[in-house]
C-alpha positions as CSV (number, residue, x, y, z in Angstrom):
1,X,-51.1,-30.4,21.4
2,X,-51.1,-26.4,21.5
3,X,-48.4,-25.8,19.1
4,X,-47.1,-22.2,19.9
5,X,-43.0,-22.3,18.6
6,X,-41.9,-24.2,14.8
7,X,-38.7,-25.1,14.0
8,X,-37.6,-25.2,10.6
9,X,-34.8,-26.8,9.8
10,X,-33.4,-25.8,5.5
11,X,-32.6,-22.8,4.4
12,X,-34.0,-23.1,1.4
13,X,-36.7,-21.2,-0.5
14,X,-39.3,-23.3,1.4
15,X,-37.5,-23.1,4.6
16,X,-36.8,-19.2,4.9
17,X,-40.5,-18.6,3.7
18,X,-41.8,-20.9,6.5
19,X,-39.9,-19.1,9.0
20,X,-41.6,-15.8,7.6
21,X,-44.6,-17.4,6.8
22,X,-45.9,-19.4,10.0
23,X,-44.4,-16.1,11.8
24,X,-47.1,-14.0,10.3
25,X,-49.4,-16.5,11.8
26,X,-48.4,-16.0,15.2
27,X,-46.5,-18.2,15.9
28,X,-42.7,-18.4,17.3
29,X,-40.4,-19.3,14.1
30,X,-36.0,-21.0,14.2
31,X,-34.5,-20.9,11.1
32,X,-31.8,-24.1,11.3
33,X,-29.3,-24.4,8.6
34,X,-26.5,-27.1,8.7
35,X,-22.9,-25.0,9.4
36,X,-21.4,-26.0,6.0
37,X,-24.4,-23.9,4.2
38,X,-25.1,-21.4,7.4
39,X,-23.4,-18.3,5.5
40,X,-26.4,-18.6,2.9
41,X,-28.4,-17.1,5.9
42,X,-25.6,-14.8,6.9
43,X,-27.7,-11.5,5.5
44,X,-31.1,-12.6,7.1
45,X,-29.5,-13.2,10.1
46,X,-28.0,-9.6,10.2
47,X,-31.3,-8.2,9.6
48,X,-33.3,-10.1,11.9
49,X,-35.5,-11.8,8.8
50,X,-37.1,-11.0,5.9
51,X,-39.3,-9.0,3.4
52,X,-42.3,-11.0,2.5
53,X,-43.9,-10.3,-0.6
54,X,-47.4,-11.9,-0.8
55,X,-51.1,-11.0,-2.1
56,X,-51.3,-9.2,0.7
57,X,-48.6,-6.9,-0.3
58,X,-45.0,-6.4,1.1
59,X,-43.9,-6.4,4.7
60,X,-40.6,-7.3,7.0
61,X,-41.3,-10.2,9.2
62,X,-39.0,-10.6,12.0
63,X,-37.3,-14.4,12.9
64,X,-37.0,-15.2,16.5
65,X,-33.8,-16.8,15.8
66,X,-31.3,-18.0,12.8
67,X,-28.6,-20.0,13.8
68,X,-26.6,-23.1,13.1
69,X,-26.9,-24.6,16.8
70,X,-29.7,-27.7,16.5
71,X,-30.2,-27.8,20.4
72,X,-30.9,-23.9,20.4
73,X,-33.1,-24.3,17.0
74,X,-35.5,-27.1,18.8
75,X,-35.5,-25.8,22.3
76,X,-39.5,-25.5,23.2
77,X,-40.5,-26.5,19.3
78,X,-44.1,-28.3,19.6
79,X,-43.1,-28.9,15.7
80,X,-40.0,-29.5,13.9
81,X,-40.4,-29.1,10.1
82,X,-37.9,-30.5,7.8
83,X,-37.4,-28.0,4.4
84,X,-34.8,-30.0,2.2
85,X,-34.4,-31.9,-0.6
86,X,-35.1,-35.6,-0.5
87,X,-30.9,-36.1,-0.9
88,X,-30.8,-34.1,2.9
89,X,-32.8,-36.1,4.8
90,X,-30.1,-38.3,5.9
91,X,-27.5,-35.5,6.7
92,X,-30.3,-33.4,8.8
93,X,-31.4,-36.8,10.3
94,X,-27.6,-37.4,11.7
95,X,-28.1,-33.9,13.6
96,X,-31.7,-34.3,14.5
97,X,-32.3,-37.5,15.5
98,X,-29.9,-37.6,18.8
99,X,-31.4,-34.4,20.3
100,X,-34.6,-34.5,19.1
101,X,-37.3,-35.3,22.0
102,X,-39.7,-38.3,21.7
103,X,-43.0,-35.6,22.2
104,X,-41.5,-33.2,19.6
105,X,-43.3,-33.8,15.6
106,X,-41.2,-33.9,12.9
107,X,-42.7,-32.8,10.0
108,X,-41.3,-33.3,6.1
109,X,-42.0,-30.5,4.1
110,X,-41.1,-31.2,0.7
111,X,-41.2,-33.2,-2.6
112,X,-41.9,-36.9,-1.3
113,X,-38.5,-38.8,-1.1
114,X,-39.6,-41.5,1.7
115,X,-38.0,-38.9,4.1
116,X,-39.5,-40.3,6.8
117,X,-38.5,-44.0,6.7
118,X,-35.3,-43.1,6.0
119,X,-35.3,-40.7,8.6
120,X,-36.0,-43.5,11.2
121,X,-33.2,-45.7,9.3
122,X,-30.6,-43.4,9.6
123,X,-31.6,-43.0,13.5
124,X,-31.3,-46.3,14.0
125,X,-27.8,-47.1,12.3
126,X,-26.4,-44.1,14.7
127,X,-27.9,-46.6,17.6
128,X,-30.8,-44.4,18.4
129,X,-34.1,-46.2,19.4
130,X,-36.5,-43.5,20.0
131,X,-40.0,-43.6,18.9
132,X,-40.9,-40.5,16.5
133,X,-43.5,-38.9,16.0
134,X,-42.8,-38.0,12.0
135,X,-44.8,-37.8,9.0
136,X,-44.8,-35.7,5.6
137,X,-46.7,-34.5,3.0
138,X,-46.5,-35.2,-0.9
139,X,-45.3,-31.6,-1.8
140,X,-44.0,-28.6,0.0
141,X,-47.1,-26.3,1.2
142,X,-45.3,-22.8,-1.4
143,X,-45.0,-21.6,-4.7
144,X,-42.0,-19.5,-3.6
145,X,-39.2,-18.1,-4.0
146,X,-36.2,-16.6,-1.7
147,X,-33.4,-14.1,-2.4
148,X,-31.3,-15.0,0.4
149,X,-28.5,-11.9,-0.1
150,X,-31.6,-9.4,0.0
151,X,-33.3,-10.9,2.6
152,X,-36.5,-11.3,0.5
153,X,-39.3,-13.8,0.1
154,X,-41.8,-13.6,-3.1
155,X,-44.7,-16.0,-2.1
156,X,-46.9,-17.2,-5.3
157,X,-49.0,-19.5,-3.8
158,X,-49.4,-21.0,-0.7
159,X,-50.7,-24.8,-1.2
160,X,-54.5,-25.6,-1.1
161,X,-54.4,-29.0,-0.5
162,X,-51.4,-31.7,0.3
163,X,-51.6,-35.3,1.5
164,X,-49.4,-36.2,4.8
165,X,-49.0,-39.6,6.6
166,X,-47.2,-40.3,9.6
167,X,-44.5,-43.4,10.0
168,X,-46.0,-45.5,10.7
169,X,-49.7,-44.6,9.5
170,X,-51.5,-45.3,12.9
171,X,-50.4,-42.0,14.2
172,X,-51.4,-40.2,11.0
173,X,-54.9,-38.5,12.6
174,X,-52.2,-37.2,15.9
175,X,-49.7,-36.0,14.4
176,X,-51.6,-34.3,11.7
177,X,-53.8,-32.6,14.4
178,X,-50.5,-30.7,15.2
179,X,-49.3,-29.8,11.6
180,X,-53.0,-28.6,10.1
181,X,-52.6,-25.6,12.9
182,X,-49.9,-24.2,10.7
183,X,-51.6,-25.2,7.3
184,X,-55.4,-25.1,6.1
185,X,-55.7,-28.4,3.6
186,X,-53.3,-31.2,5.1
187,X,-55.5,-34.3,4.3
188,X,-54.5,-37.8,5.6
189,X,-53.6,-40.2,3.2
190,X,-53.6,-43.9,3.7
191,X,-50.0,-44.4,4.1
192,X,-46.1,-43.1,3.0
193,X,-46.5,-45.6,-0.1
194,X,-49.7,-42.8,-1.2
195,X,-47.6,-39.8,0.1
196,X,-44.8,-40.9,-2.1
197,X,-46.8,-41.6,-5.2
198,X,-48.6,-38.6,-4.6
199,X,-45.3,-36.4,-5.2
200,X,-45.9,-34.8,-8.6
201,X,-42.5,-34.2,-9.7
202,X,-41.4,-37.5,-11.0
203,X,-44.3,-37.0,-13.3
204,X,-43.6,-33.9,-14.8
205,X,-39.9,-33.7,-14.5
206,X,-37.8,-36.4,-15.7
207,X,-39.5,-37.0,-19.0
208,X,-40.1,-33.6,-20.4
209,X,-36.4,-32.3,-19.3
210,X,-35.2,-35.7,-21.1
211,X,-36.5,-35.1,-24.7
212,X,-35.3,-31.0,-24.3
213,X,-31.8,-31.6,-23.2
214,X,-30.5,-30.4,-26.3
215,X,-32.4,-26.6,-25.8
216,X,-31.3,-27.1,-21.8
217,X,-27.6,-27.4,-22.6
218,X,-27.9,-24.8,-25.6
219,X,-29.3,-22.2,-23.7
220,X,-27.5,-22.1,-21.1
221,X,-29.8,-21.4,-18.1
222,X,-32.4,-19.6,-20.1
223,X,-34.9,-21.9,-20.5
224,X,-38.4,-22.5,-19.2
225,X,-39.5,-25.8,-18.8
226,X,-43.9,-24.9,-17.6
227,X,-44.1,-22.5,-20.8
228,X,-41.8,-24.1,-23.3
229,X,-40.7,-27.5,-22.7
230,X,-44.2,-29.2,-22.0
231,X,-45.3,-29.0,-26.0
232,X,-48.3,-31.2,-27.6
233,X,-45.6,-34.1,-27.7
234,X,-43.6,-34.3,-24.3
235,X,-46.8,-33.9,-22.7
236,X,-47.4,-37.6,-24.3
237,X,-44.2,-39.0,-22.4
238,X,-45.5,-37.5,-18.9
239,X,-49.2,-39.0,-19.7
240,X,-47.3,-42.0,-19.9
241,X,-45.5,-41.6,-16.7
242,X,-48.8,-40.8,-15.3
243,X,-50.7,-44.1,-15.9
244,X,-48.2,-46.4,-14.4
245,X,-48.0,-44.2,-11.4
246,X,-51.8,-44.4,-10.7
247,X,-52.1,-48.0,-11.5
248,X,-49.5,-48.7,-9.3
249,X,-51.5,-46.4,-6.5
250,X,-54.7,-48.3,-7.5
251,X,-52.5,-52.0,-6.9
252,X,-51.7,-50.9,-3.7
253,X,-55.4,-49.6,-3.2
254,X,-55.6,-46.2,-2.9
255,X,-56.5,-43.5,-6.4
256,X,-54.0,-41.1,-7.4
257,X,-54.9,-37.8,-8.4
258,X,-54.3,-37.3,-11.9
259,X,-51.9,-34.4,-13.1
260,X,-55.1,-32.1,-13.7
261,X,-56.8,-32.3,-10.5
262,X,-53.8,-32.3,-8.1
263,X,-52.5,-29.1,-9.2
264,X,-55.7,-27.8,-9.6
265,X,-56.8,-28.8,-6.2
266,X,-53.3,-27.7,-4.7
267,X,-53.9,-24.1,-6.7
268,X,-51.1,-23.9,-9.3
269,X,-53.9,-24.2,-11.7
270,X,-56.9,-22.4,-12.5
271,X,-59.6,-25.2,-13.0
272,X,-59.6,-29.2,-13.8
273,X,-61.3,-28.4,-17.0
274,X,-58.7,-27.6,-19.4
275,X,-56.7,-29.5,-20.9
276,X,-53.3,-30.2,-19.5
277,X,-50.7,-28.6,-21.5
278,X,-52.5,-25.6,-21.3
279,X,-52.8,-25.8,-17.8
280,X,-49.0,-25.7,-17.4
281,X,-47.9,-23.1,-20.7
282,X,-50.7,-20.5,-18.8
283,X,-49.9,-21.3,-15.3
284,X,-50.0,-17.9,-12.9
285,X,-47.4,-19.8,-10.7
286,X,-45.8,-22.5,-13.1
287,X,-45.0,-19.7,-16.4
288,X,-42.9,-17.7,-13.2
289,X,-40.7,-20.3,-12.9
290,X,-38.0,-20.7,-14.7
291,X,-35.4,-23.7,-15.2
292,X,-33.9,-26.6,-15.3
293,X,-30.4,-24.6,-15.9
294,X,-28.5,-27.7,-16.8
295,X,-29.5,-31.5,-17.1
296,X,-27.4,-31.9,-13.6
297,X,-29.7,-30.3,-12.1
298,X,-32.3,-32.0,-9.1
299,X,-35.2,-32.2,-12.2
300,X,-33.5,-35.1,-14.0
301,X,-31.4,-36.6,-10.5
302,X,-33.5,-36.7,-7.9
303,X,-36.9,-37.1,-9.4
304,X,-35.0,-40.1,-11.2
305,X,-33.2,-41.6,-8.3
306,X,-35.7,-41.0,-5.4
307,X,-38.8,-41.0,-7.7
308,X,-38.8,-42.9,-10.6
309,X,-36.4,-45.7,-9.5
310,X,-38.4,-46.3,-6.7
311,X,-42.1,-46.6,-8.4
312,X,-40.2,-48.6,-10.9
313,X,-39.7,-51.3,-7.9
314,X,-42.8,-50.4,-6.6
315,X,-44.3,-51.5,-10.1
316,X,-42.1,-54.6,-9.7
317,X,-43.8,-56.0,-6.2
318,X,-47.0,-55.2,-7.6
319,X,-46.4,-56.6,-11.1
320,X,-47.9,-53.5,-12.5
321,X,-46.0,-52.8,-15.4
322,X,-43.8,-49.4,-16.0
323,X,-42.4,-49.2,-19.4
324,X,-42.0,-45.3,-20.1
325,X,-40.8,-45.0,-16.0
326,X,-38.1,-48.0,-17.0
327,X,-37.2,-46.2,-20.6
328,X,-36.8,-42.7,-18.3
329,X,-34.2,-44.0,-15.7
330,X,-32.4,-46.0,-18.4
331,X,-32.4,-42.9,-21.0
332,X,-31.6,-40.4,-18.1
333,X,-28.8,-42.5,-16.9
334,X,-26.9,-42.5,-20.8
335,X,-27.8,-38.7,-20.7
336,X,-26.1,-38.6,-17.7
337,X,-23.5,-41.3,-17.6
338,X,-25.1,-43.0,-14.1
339,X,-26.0,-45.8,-13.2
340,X,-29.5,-44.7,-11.4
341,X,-30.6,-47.9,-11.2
342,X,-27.7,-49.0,-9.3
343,X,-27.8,-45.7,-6.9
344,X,-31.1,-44.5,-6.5
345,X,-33.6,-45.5,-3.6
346,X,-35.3,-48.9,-3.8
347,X,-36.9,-51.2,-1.1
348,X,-34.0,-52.8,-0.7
349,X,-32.3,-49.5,0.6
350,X,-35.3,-48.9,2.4
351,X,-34.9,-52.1,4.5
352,X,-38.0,-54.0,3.2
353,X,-36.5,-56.2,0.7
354,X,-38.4,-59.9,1.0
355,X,-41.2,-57.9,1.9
356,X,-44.2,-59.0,0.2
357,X,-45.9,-56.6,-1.7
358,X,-49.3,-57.3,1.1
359,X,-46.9,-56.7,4.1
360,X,-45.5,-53.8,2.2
361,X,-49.2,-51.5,2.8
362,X,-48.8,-52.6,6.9
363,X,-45.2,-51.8,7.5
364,X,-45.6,-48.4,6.8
């Protein structure tokens, strides 16, 4: 497949610098944003795209089309890339999935959430039986940001290496033919079950935002979690986190990157030499951002509810034990007064409940 025309569908900071991004490489960019949220695009509409500010210095990329109209965002799209947050998925899936075409890719372009087999899920409650071609990657291919009401894109980093799968794996090497023509260093991974526990954010998240809720809620959106939340002591919590995520990869036989070498190799850090809480308090791309501005925010709930609680089951069919992910989604749920047990994403959600955990590595 020649892919010539990319649809992304978020208008997000990922999203709008994709459009600007994969324009600059030729390519024919849409910019799709669900109508509820379209007027956060109203300004980059009016001015036809947006300023992109990268090592290569500053210039105004043009976007062949912003719009709220799915059919007119797809039309002729070789790829259709998915920019949202794992909570999304099902929302864009209910206007994707009856339009899409069985030929087109969708690609998920994000923190891993199991986007894609809830994708198909979601497709098939609606009475939809196509076969997709889908797949995503671990981690969203930016360090960005974008000022939507000035039309502006400031891209840190653009991803050095990511893992992607397809649903289901046997048309991982296709589909991922198509998507490594828009990004250098998409490497195959065995299957969703690696994408998912490849997703960094469960690591670093929950845990360290847990044990500095107090400075969160005292300073009142000034607070930096890379440069002053991850101290000689909460870095001990996410080291914890850590090792039950890669024994659980290693039970379901594939090896996790550690926290080092993932963000080394993906290029937020400098080297996999130093050690790791000076990788993030020194970080060129982790010390510019700043945040979480309140324990509501996606940091402590999603990473919890479409992270943690699932490894925690994941741990469970495996009977690799998870104390410090169990102690996070109980402790995050008092914080919080939820139940994230009770509402995050499981297997049982995911339809493979009764699954064993050997059928689990060939369903997906």
């Amino acid at each position: 497949m020649n892919v010539k025309k990319v649809a992304i569908l978020g208008g997000g900071n990922g999203g709008v610098t994709a459009a600007v991004d994969l324009k600059t490489k030729g390519l024919e960019t849409s910019l799709y944003e669900l109508p509820q949220f379209f007027s956060n695009l109203n300004v980059i509409k009016e001015k036809g795209g947006a300023l992109l500010k990268d090592d290569n210095g500053e210039k105004f990329v043009e976007i062949n089309l912003v719009t709220d109209d799915i059919k007119d965002a797809i039309k002729d799209a070789q790829v259709i890339m998915l920019v949202v947050p794992g909570f999304a998925i099902e929302s864009f899936a209910e206007v994707l999935a009856p339009v899409v075409k069985e030929d087109q890719i969708i690609f998920l372009n994000g923190a891993a959430a199991m986007g894609s087999v809830r994708f198909v899920n979601k497709a098939k409650e609606m009475g939809i039986k196509k076969k997709f071609k889908i797949c995503e990657a671990n981690s969203l291919t930016y360090g960005t940001r974008a000022f939507h009401n000035e039309a502006r894109v400031e891209l840190s980093l653009r991803v050095k290496k990511l893992f992607v799968a397809a649903y289901p794996h046997e048309n991982t090497n296709e589909l991922l033919e198509a998507c490594s023509q828009l990004y250098d260093g998409l490497v195959p991974a065995k299957n969703i079950w690696q994408v998912t526990l490849e997703n960094g954010n469960p690591v670093v998240h929950p845990g360290p935002c847990l044990l500095n809720a107090g400075r969160i809620d005292y300073s009142k959106g000034e607070f930096w979690l890379y440069k002053e939340g991850i101290t000689r002591h909460t870095i001990n919590v996410l080291k914890g986190i850590e090792s039950e995520q890669i024994a659980i990869g290693k039970a379901f036989g594939f090896e996790i990157e550690d926290a080092v070498a993932s963000r080394a190799r993906r290029g937020y850090f400098r080297n996999e030499k130093d050690e790791l809480q000076h990788q993030f308090n020194t970080s060129d791309v982790f010390t510019q951002i700043k945040g979480p501005i309140s324990c509501t925010s996606r940091y402590f709930t999603e990473d919890i509810s479409t992270g943690l609680v699932l490894w925690s089951d994941l741990g469970r069919v495996s009977k690799t034990p998870t104390p410090n992910i169990d102690s996070v989604i109980t402790l995050g749920g008092t914080l919080l007064e939820r139940d994230f047990k009770e509402e995050g994403l499981n297997l049982k959600k995911l339809g493979f409940e009764g699954n064993t955990f050997e059928e689990l590595n060939e369903i997906v």
